[in-house]
C-alpha positions, -999 to +999 in steps of 0.1 A: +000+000+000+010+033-011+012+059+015+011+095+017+019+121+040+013+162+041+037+191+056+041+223+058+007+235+070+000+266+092-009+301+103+000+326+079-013+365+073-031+375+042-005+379+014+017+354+032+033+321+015+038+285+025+055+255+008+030+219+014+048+185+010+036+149+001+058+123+010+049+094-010+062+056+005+076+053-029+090+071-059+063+089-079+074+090-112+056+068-126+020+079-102-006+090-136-018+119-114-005+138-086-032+161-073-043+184-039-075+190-027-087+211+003-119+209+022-134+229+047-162+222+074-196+217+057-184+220+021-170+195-003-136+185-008-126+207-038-099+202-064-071+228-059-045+212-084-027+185-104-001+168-126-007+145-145+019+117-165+020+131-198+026+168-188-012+186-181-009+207-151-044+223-142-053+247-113-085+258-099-096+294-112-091+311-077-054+301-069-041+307-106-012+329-107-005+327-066-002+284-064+026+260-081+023+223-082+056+204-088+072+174-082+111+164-073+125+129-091+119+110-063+092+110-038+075+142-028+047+165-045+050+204-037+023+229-038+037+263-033+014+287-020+016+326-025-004+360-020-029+337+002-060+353+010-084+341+041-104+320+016-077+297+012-083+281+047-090+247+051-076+213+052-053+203+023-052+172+007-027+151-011-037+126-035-021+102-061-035+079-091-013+046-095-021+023-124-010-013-112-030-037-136-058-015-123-065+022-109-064+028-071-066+060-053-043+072-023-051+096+001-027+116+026-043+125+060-048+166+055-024+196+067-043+225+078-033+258+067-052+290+087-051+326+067-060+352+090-049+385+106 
């Protein structure tokens, strides 16, 4: 089993940065998407951004131009976060696509980030 694990979360002030990592228990290079999400308390988890195999990189309208998703050669997914503003709070989600004979979904437990003055 694939596992995956956030950083990097925290309390910033509006027009502050932070830097989220996902650790994956292997090396990624060959995961067909790479992707975070972010939830917050009575809304649906919503699809921030992802990478895909072949080269498509997509954001979510509100964070283009402040968020970057990236990945190293090994085993970790960035999402560099700029100019946040205090919608950006919630709970942010790593996940991964794997094609093994067949497609399975991994899930990291959640880093919260907090955007207030």
């Amino acid at each position: 089993q694939v596992q995956l694990v956030e950083s990097g979360g925290g309390l910033v002030q509006p027009g502050g940065s932070l830097r989220l990592s996902c650790v994956a228990s292997i090396s990624i290079s060959t995961f067909a998407i790479v992707a975070w999400y972010r939830q917050t308390p009575g809304k649906q988890r919503e699809f921030v951004a992802h990478s895909t195999s072949d080269g498509n990189i997509n954001y979510i309208d509100s964070v283009k131009g402040r968020f970057t998703i990236s990945r190293d050669d090994k085993n970790t997914v960035y999402l560099q976060m700029d100019s946040l503003k205090p919608e950006d709070t919630a709970v942010y989600y790593c996940y991964a696509k794997i094609y093994a004979t067949s497609y399975t979904n991994y899930w990291g437990r959640g880093t919260q980030v907090t955007v207030s003055s």
